[in-house]
HTML snippet that shows the backbone in 3Dmol.js (N, CA, C, O; Angstrom):
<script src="https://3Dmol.org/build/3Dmol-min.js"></script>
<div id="view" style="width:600px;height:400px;position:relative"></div>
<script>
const pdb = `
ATOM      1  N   UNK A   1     -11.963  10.497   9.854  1.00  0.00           N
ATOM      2  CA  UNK A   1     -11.555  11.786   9.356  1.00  0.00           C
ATOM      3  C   UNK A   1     -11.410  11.711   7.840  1.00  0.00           C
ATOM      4  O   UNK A   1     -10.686  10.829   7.378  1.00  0.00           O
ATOM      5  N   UNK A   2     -12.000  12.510   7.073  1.00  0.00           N
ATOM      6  CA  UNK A   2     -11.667  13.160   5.790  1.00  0.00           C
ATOM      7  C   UNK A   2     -10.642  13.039   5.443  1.00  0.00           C
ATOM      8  O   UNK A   2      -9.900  13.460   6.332  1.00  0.00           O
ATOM      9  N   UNK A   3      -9.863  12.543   4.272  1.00  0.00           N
ATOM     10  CA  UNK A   3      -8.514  12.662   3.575  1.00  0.00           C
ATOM     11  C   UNK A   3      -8.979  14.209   3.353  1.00  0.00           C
ATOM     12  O   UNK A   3     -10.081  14.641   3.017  1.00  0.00           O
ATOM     13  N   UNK A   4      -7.289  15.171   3.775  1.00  0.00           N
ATOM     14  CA  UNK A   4      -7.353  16.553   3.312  1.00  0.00           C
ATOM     15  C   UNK A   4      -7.204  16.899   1.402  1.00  0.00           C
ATOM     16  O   UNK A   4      -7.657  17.919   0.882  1.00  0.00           O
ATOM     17  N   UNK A   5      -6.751  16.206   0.925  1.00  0.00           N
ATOM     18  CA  UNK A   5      -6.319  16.187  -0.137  1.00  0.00           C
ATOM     19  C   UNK A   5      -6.884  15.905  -1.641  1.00  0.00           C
ATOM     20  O   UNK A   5      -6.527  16.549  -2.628  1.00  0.00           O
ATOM     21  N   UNK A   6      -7.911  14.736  -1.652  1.00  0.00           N
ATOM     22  CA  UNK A   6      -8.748  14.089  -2.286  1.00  0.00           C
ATOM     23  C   UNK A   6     -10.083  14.613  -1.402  1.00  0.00           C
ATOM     24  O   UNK A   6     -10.885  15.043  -2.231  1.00  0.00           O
ATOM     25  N   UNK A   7     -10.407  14.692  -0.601  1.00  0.00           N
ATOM     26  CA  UNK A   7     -12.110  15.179  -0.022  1.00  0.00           C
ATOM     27  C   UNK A   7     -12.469  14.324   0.242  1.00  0.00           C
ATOM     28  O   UNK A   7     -13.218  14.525   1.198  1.00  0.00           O
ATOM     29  N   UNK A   8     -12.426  13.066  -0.064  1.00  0.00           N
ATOM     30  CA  UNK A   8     -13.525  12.066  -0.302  1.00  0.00           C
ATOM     31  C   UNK A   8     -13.026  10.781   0.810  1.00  0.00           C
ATOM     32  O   UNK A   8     -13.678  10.390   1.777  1.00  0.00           O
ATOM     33  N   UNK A   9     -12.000  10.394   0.462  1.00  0.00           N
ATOM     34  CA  UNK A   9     -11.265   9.351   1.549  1.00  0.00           C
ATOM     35  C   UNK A   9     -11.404   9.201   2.950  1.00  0.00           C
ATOM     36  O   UNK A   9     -11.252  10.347   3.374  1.00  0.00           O
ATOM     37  N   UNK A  10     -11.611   8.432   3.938  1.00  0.00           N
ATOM     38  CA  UNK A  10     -11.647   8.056   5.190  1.00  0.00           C
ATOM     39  C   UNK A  10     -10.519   7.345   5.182  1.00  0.00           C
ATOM     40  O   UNK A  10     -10.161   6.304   4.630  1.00  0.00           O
ATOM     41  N   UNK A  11      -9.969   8.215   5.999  1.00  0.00           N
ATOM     42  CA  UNK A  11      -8.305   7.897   6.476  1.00  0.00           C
ATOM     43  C   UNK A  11      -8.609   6.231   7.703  1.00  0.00           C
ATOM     44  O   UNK A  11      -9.439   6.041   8.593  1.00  0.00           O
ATOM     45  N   UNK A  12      -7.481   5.344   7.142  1.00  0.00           N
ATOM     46  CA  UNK A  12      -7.261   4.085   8.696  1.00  0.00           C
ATOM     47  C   UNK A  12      -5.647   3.976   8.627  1.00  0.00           C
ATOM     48  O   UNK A  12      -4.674   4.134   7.889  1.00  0.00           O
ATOM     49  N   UNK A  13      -5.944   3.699   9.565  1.00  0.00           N
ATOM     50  CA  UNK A  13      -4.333   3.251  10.075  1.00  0.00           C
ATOM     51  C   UNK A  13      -3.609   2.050   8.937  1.00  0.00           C
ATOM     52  O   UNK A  13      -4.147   0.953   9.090  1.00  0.00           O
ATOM     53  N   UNK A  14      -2.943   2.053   8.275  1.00  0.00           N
ATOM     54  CA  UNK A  14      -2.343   0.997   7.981  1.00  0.00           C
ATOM     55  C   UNK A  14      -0.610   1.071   7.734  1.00  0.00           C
ATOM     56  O   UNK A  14      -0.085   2.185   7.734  1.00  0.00           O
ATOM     57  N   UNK A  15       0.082   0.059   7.564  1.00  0.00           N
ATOM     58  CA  UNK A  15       1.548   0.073   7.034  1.00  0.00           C
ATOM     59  C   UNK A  15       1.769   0.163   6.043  1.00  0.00           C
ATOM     60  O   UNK A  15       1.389  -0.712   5.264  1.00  0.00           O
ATOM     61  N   UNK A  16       2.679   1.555   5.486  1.00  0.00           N
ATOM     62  CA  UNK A  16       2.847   1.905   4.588  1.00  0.00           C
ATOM     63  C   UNK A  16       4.535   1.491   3.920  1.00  0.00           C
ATOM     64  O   UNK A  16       5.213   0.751   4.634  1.00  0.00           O
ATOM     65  N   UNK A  17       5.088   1.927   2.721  1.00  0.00           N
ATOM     66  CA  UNK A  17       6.381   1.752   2.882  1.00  0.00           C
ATOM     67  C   UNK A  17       6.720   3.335   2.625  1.00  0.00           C
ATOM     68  O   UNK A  17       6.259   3.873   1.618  1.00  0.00           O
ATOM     69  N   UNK A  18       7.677   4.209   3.713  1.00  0.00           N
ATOM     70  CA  UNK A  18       7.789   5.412   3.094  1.00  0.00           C
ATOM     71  C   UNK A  18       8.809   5.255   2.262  1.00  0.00           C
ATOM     72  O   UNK A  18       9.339   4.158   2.084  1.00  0.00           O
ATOM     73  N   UNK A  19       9.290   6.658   1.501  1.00  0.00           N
ATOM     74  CA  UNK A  19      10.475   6.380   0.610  1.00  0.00           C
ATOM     75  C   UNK A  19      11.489   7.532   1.261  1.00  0.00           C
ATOM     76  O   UNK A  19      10.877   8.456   1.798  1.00  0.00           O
ATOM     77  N   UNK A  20      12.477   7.595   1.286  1.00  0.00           N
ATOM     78  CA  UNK A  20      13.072   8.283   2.174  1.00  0.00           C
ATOM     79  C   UNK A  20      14.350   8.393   0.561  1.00  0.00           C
ATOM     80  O   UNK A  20      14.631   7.317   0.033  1.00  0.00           O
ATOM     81  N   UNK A  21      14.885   9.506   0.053  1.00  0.00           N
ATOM     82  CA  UNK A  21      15.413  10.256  -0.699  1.00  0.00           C
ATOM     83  C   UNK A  21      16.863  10.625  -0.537  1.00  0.00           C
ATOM     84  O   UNK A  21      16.924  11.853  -0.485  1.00  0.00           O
ATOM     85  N   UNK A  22      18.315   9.960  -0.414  1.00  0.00           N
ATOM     86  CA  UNK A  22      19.146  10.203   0.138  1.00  0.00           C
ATOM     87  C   UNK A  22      20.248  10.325  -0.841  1.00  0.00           C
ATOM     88  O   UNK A  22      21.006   9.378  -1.047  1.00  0.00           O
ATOM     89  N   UNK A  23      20.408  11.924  -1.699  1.00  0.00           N
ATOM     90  CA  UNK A  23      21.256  11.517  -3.323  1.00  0.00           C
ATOM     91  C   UNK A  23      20.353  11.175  -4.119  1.00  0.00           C
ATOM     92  O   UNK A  23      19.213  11.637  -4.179  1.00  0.00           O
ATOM     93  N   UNK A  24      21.186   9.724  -5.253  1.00  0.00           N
ATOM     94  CA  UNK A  24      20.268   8.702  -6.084  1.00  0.00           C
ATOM     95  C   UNK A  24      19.742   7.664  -5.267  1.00  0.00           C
ATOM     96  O   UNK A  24      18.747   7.094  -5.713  1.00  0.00           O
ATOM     97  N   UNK A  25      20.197   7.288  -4.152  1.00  0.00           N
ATOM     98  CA  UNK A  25      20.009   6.566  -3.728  1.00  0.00           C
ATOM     99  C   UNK A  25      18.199   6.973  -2.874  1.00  0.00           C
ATOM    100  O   UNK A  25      17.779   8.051  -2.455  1.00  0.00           O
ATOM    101  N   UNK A  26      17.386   5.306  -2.907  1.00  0.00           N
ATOM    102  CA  UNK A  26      15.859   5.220  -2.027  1.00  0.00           C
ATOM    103  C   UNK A  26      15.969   4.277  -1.200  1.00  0.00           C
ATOM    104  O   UNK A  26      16.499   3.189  -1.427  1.00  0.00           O
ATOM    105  N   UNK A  27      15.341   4.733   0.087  1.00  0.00           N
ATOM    106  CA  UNK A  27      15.036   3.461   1.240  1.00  0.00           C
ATOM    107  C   UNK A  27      13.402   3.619   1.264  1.00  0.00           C
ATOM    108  O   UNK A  27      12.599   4.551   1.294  1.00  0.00           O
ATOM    109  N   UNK A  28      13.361   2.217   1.235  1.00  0.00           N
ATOM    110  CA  UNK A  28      11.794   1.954   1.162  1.00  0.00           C
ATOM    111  C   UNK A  28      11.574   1.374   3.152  1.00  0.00           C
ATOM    112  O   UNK A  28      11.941   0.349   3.726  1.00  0.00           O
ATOM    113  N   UNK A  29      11.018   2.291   3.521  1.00  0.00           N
ATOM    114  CA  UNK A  29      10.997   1.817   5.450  1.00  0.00           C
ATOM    115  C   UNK A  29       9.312   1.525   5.501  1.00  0.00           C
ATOM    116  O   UNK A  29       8.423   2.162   4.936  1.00  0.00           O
ATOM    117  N   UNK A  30       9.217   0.477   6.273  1.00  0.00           N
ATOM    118  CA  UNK A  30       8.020   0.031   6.288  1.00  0.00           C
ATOM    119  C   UNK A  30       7.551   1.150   7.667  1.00  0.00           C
ATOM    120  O   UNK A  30       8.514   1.571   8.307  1.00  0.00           O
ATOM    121  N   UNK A  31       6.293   1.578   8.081  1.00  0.00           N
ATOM    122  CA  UNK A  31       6.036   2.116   9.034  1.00  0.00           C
ATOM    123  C   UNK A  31       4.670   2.515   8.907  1.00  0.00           C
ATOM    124  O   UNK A  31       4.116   2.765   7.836  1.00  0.00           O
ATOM    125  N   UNK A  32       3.820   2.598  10.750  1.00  0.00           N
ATOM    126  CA  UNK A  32       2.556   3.110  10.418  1.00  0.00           C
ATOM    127  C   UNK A  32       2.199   4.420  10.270  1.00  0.00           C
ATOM    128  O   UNK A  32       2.848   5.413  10.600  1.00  0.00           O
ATOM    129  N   UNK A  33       0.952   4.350   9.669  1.00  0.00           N
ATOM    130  CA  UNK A  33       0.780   6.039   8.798  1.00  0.00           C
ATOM    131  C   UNK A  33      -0.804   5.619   9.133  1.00  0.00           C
ATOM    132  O   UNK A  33      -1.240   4.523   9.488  1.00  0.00           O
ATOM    133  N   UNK A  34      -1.399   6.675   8.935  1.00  0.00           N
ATOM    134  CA  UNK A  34      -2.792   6.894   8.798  1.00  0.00           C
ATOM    135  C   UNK A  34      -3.142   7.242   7.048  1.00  0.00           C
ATOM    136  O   UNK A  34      -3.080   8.387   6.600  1.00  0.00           O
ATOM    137  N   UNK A  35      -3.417   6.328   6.414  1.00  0.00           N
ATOM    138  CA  UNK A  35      -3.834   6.256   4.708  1.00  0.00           C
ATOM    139  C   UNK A  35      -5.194   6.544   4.378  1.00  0.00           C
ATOM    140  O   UNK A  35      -6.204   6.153   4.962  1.00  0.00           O
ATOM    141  N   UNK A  36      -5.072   7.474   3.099  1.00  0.00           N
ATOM    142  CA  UNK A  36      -6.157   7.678   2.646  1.00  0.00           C
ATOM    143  C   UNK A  36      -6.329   6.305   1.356  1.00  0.00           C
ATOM    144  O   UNK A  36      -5.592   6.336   0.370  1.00  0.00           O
ATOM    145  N   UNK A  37      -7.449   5.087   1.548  1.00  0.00           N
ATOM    146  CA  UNK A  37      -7.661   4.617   0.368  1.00  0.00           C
ATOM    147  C   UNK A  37      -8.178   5.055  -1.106  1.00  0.00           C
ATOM    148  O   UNK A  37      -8.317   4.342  -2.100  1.00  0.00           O
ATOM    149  N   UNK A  38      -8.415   6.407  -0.950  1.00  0.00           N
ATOM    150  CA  UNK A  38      -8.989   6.484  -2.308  1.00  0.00           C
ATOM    151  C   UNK A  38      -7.807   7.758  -3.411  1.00  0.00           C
ATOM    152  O   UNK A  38      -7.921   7.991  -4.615  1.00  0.00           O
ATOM    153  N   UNK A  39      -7.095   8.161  -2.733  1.00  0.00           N
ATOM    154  CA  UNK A  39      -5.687   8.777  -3.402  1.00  0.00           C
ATOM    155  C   UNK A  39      -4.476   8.573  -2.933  1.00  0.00           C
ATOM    156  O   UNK A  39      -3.536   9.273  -3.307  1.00  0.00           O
ATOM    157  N   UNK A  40      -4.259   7.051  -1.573  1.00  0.00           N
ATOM    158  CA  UNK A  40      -3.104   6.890  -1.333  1.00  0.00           C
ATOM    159  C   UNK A  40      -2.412   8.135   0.022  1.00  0.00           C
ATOM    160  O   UNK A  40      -1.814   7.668   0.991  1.00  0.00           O
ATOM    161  N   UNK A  41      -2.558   9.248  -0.084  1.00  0.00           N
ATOM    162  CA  UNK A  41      -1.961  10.092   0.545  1.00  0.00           C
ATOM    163  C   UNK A  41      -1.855   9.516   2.336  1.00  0.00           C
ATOM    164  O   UNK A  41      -2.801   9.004   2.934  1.00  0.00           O
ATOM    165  N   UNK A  42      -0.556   9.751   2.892  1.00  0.00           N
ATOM    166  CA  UNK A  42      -0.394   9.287   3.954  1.00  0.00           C
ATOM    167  C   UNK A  42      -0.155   9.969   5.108  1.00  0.00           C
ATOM    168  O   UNK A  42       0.808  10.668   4.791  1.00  0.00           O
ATOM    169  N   UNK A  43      -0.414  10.214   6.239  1.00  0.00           N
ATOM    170  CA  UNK A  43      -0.354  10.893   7.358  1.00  0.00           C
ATOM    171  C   UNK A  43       0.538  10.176   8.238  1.00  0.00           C
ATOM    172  O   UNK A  43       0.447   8.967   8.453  1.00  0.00           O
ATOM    173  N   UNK A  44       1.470  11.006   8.783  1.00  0.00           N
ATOM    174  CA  UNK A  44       2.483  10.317   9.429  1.00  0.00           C
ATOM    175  C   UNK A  44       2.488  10.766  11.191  1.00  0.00           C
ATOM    176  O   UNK A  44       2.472  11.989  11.334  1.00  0.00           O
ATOM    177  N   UNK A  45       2.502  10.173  12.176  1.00  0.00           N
ATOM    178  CA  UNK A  45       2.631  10.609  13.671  1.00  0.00           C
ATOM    179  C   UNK A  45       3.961  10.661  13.785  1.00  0.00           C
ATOM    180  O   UNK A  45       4.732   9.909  13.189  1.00  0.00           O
ATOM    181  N   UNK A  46       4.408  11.910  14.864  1.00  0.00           N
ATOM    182  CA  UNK A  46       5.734  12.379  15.311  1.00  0.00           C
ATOM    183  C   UNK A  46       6.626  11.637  15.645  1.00  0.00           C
ATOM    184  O   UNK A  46       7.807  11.963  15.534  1.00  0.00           O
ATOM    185  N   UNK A  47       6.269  10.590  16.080  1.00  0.00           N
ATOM    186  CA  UNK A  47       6.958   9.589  16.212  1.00  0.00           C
ATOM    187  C   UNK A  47       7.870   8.599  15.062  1.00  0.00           C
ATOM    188  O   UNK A  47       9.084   8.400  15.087  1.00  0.00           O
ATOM    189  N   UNK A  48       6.867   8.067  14.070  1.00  0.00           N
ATOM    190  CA  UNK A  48       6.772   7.594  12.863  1.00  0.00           C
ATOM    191  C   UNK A  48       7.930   8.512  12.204  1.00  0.00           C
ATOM    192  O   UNK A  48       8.962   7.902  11.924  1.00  0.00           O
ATOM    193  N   UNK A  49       7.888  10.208  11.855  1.00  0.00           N
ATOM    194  CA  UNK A  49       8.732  10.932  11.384  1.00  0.00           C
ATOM    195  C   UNK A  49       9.685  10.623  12.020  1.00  0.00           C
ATOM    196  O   UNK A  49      10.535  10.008  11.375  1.00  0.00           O
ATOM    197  N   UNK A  50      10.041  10.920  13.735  1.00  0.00           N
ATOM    198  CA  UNK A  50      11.145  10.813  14.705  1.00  0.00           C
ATOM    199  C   UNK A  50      11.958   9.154  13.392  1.00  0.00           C
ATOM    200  O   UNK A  50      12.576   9.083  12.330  1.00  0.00           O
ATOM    201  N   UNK A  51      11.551   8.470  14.131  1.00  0.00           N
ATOM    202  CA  UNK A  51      11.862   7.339  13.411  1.00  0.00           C
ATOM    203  C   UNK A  51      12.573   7.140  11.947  1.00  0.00           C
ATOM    204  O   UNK A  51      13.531   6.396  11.736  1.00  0.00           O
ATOM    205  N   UNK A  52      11.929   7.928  11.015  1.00  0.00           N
ATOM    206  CA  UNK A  52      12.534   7.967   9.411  1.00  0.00           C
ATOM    207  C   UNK A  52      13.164   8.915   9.422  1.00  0.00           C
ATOM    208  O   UNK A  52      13.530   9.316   8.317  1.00  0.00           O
ATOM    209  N   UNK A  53      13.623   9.782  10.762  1.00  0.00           N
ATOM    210  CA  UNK A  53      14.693  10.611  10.515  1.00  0.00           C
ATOM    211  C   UNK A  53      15.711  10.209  10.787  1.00  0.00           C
ATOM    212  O   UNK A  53      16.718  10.769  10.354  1.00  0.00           O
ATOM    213  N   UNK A  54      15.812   8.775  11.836  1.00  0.00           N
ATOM    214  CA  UNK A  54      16.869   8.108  12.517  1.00  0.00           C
ATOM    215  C   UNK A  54      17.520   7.638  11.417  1.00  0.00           C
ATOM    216  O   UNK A  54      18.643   8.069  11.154  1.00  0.00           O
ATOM    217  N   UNK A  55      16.795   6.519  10.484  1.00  0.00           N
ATOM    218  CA  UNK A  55      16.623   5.746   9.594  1.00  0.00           C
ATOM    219  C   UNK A  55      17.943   6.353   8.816  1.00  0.00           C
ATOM    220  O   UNK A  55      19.132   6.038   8.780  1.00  0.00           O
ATOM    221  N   UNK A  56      16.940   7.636   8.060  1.00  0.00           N
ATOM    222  CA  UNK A  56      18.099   8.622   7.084  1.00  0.00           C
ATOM    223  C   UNK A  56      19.057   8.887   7.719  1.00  0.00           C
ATOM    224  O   UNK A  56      19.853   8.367   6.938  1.00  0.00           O
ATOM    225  N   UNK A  57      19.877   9.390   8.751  1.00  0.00           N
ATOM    226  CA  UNK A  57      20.943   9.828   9.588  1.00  0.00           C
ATOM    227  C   UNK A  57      21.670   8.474   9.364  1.00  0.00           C
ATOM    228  O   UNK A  57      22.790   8.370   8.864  1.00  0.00           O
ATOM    229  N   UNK A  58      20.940   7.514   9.770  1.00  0.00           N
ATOM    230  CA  UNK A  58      22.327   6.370  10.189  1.00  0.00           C
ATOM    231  C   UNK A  58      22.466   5.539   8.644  1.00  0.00           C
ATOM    232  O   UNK A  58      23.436   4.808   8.443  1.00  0.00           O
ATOM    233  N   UNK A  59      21.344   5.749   7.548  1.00  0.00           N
ATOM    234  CA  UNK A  59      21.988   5.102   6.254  1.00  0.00           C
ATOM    235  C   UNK A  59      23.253   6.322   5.882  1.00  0.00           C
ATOM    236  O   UNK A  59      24.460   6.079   5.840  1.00  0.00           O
ATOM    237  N   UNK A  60      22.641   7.577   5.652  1.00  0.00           N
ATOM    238  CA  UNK A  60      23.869   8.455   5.496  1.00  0.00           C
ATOM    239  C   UNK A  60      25.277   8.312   5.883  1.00  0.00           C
ATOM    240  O   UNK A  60      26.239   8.256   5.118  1.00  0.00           O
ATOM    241  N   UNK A  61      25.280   8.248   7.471  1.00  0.00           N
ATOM    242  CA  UNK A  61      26.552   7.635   8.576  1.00  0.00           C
ATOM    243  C   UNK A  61      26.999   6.230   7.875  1.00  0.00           C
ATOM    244  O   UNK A  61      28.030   5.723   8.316  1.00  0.00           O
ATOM    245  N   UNK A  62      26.354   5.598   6.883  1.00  0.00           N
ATOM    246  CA  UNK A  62      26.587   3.870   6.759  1.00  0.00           C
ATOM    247  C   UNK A  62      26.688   3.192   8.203  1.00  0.00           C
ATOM    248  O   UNK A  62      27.510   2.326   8.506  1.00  0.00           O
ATOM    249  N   UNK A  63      25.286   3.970   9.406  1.00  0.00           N
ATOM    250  CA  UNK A  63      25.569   2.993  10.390  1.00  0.00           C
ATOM    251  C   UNK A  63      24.523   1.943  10.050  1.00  0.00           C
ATOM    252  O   UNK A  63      24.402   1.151  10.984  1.00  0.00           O
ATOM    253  N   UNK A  64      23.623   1.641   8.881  1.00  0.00           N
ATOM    254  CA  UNK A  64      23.077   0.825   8.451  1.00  0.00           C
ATOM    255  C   UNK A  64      23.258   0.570   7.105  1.00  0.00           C
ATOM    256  O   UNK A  64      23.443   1.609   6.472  1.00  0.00           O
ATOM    257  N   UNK A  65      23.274  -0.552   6.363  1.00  0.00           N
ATOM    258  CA  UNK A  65      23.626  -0.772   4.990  1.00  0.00           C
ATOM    259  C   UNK A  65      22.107  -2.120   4.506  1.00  0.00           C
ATOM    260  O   UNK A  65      22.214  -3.338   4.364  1.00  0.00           O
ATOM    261  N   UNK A  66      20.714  -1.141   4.360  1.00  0.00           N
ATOM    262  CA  UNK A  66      20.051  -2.422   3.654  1.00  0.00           C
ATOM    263  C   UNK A  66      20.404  -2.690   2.557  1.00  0.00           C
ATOM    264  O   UNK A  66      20.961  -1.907   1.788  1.00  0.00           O
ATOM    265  N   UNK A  67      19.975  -4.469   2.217  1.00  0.00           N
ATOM    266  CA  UNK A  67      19.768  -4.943   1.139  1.00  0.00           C
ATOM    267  C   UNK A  67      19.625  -4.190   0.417  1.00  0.00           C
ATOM    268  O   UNK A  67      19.224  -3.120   0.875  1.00  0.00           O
ATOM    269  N   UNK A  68      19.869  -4.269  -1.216  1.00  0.00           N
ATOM    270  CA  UNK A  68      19.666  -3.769  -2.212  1.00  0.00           C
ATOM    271  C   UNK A  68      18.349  -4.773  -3.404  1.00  0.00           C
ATOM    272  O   UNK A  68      18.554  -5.886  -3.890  1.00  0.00           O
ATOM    273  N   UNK A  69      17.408  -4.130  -3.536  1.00  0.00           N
ATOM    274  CA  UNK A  69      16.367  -4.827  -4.241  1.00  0.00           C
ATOM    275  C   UNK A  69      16.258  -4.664  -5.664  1.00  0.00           C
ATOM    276  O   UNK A  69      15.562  -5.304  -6.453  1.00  0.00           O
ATOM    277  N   UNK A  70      16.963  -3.817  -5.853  1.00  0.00           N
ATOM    278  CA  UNK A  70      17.195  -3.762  -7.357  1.00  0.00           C
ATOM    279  C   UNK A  70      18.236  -2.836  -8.217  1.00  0.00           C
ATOM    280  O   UNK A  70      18.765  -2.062  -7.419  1.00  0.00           O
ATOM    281  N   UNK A  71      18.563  -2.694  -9.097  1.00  0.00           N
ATOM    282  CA  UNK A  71      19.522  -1.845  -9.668  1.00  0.00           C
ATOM    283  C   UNK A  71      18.327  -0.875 -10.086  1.00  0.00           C
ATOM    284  O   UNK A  71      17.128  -1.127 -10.207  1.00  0.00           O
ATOM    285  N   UNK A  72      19.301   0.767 -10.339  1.00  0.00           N
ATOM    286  CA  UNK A  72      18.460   1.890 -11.853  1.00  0.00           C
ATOM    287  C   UNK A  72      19.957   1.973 -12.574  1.00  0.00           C
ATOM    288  O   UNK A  72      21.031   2.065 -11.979  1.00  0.00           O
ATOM    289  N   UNK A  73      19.772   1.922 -13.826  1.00  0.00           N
ATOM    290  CA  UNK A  73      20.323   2.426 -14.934  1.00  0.00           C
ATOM    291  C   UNK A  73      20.206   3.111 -15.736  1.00  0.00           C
ATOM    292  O   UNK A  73      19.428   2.601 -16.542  1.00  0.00           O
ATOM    293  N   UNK A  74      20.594   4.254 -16.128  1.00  0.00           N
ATOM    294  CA  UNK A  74      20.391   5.241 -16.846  1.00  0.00           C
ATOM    295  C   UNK A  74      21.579   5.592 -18.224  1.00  0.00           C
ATOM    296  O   UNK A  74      22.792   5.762 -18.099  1.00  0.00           O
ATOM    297  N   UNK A  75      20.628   5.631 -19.729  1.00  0.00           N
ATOM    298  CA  UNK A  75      20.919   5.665 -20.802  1.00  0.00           C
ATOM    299  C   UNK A  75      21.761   6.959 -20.739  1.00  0.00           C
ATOM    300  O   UNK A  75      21.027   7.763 -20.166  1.00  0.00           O
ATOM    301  N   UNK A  76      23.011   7.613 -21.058  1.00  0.00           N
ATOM    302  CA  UNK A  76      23.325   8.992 -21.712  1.00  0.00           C
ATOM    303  C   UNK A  76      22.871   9.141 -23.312  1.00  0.00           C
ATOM    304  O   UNK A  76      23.076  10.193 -23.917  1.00  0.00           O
TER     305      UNK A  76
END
`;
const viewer = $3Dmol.createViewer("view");
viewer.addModel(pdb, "pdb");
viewer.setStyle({}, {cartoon: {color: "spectrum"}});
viewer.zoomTo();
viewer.render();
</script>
């Protein structure tokens, strides 16, 4: 299948990391997606979503606390 986005891409299955947006705070969740190689853009199955919605709910709840991989700091 056609990437919708770029035209040009043939979408495959591979593992992506999504980024999931919670505040300042990012979770980087590894999961499979259907990728376009030639602009990146990623297609996600209902499931896959089901899943990174759990993800967000229970970091929110602090019923999960990942590692932290790096600091951001910001100049005033």
């Amino acid at each position: 299948m056609k990437c919708v986005i770029c035209k040009t891409g043939e979408i495959r299955p591979a593992m992506v990391q999504a980024e999931i947006k919670i505040g300042c705070d990012r979770l980087l969740v590894p999961v499979e997606a259907e990728t376009c190689p030639q602009c990146g853009e990623s297609y996600y199955a209902a499931e896959a979503l089901q899943y990174l919605e759990r993800v967000r709910e229970d970091f929110a709840r602090r019923v999960i606390t990942p590692a932290s991989i790096g600091k951001v700091y910001q100049v005033s």
